[in-house]
N, C-alpha and C positions, 0 to 999 in steps of 0.2 A: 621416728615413728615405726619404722621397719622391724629396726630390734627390739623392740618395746611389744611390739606384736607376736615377735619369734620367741621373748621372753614370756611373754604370757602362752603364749603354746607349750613350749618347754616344760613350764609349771604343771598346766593342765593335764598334759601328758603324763609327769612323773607323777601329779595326783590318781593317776586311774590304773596305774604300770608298777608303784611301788606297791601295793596290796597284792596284787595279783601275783607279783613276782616272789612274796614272799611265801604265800601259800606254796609255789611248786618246789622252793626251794626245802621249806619244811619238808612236805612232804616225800618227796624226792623219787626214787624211782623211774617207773615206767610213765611218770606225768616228765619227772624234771627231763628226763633221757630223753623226752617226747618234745619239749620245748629246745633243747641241743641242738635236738635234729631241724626244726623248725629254723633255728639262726644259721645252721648249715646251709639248708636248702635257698633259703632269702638273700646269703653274703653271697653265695657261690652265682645264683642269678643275676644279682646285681653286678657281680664280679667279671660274668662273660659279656652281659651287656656294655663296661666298659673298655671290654679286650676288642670290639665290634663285629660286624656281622660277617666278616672273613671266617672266624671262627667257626667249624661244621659243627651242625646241632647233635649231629650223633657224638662228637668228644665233648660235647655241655652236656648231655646226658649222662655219657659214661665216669667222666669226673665228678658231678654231681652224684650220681648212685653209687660209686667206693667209697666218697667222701662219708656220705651216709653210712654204709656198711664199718668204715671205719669207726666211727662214732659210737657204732652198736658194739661193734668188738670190746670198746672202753669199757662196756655196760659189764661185763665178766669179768675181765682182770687185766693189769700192765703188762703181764707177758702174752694173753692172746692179742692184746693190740698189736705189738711191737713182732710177734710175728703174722699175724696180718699184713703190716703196714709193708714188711720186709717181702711179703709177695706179693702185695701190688705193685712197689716199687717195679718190680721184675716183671711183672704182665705188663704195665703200660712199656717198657722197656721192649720186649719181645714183640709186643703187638705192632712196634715201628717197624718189624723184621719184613714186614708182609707185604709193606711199598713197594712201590716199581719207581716213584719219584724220591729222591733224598734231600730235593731242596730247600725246604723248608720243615727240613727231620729237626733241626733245634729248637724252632718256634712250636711245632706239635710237642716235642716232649718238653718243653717251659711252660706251655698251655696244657700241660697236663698235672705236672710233678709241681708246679706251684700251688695253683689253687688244692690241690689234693693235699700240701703240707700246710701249705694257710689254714686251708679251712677241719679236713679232714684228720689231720695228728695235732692240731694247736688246738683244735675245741672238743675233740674226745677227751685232752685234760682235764675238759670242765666237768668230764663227765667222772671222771677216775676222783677229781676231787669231791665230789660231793659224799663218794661210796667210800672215801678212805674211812678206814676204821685203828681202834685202837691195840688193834690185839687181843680183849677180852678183860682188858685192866680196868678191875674197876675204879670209881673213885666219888666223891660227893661232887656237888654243883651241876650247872645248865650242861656242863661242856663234853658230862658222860652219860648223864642219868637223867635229864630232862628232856623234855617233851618235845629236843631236837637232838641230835647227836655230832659227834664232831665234824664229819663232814657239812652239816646243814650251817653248824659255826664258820667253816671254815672259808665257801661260797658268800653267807652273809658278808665275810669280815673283805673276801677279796673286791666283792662288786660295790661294798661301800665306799671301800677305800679310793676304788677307780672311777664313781660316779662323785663322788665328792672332793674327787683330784682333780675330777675334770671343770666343775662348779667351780672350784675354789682358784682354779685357773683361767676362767673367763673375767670373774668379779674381780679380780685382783688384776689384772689384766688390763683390763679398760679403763680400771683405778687410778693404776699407778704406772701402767705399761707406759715403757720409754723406747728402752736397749729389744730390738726385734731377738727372737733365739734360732730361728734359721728362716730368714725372711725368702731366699731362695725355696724353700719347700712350702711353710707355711706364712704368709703373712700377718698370720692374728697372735701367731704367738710368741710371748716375750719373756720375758727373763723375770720380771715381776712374777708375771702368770704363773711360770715354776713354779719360784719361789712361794707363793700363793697355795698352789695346788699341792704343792709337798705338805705346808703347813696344817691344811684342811683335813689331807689326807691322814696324817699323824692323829690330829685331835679324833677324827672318826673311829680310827682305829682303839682309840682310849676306850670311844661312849661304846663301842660294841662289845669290846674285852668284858668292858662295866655289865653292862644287860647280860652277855653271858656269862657272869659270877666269875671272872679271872683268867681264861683257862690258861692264859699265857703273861708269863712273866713280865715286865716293865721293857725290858732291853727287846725282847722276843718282838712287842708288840708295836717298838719305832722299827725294827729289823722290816718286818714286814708290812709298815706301810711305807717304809721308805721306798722299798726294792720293787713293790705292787706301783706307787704313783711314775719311778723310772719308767718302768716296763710300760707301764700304764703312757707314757708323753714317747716312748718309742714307736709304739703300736699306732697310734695318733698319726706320728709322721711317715711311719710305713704306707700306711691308708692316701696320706695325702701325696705322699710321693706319685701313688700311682696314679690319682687324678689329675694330678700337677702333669702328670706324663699323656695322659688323653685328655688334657684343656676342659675338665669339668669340674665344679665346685662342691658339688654333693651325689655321690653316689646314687640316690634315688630319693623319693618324695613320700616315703612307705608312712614314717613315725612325724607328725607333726613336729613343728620347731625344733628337728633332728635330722632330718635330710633320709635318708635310707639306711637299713638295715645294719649297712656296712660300715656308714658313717658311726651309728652307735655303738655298734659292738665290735669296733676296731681296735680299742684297746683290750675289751677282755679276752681276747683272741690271743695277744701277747701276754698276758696277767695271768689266768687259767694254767699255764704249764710252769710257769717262773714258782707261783703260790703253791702248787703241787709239791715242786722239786723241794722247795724252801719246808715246807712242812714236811716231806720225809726228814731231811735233815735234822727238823726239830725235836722230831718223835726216838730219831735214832740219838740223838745229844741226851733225851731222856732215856735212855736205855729200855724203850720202845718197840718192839718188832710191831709194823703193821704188816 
């Protein structure tokens, strides 16, 4: 009855979540930048809340506020982020300088430099990939010239892949789940469920190619749903490693039949940079400058 409930939440949820989400991703900009920041802000909370209340509120502030500014820097281009990121690195670094206690100088700078690269350089990717552009090349179909551009394809194609890897990994799962895939970290999932969520994840990737008129080749378009669904069952275990590690089952209560913020958007947190990289690759195999 429990899951039956949590399954009708789930549904209800992505009935009210997939529209909306699709608008900002269309649209893109200083909405989509604005929702980024919004999963920032909500992982990273949820994220200190698990680290507990040892943690001082002034370094959940200041982590949570470069995480952000990091985020923005995405919003301009790969090289102000990456020097951004390269002097924060070096402030939170410096700012240990100023102790008088050095005892627990490793725990402040891992409670710093983690969640700052979790959250703050892993999902300004999402934000680099939506504004990736083509170079100015034109070409017919949805993928250049319609009423989304490639970046708004390219978000589409990563979050479908990783919300229908994940779907396709629970139903398959409880189907046909036998062989646990690392019962030590996660309990529920199994080697069916992969197998499963690889599958689903593939077919999605077809139907999105399809809607957006082709933009990517047959091979291009298993490449990257294979390598999104991996990344996509990494991120997953990343997440649950860390709950596994402070005895809790769901990061928070935020997203019905979804647990918190963290819980959701744990995989596209690892998906977002992987899908980035992989589509420069692509653009440059096409003899592409973006």
């Amino acid at each position: 009855m429990e899951e039956r409930t949590n399954l009708i939440k789930r549904i209800a949820t992505a009935a009210v979540a997939v529209p909306i989400l699709l608008l900002i991703f269309y649209h893109g900009g200083l909405y989509y930048l604005a929702f980024i920041c919004l999963i920032t802000v909500l992982c990273s909370i949820e994220f200190f809340t698990l680290a507990g209340s040892e943690i001082r509120k002034s370094r959940r502030i200041y982590v949570t506020a470069i995480s952000l500014l990091l985020v923005v820097s995405a919003f301009f281009d790969f090289i102000v982020m990456s020097l951004f990121f390269t002097f924060l690195i070096f402030l939170s670094i410096i700012l240990e300088f100023r102790k008088k206690d050095f005892s627990d100088c490793l725990q402040d700078l891992g409670m710093t430099l983690l969640p700052l690269i979790y959250f703050g350089w892993m999902l300004a990717h999402g934000v680099l990939l939506r504004n990736i552009s083509d170079g100015g090349n034109a070409a017919t179909g949805f993928f250049y010239t319609g009423p989304g551009d490639i970046g708004f394809f390219l978000v589409v194609l990563a979050v479908s892949c990783t919300f229908f890897n994940d779907a396709g990994a629970f139903f398959f799962g409880k189907s046909f789940g036998r062989k646990k895939l690392a019962h030590h970290i996660s309990s529920g999932k199994t080697v069916a469920g992969l197998i499963g969520g690889f599958f689903v994840s593939i077919v999605s990737a077809f139907v999105v190619n399809y809607i957006f008129e082709y933009p990517l080749p047959m091979a291009w378009v298993v490449l990257y749903a294979v390598i999104i669904a991996a990344v996509a069952v990494a991120g997953d275990l990343f997440e649950s490693t860390i709950k596994r590690g402070v005895g809790v089952k769901d990061s928070g209560s935020l997203i019905p039949g979804h647990g918190g913020a963290l819980d959701r958007f744990d995989s596209l947190i690892f998906v977002f940079p992987c899908t980035y990289y992989v589509s420069l690759i692509f653009f440059y195999s096409m003899g592409q400058i973006i």
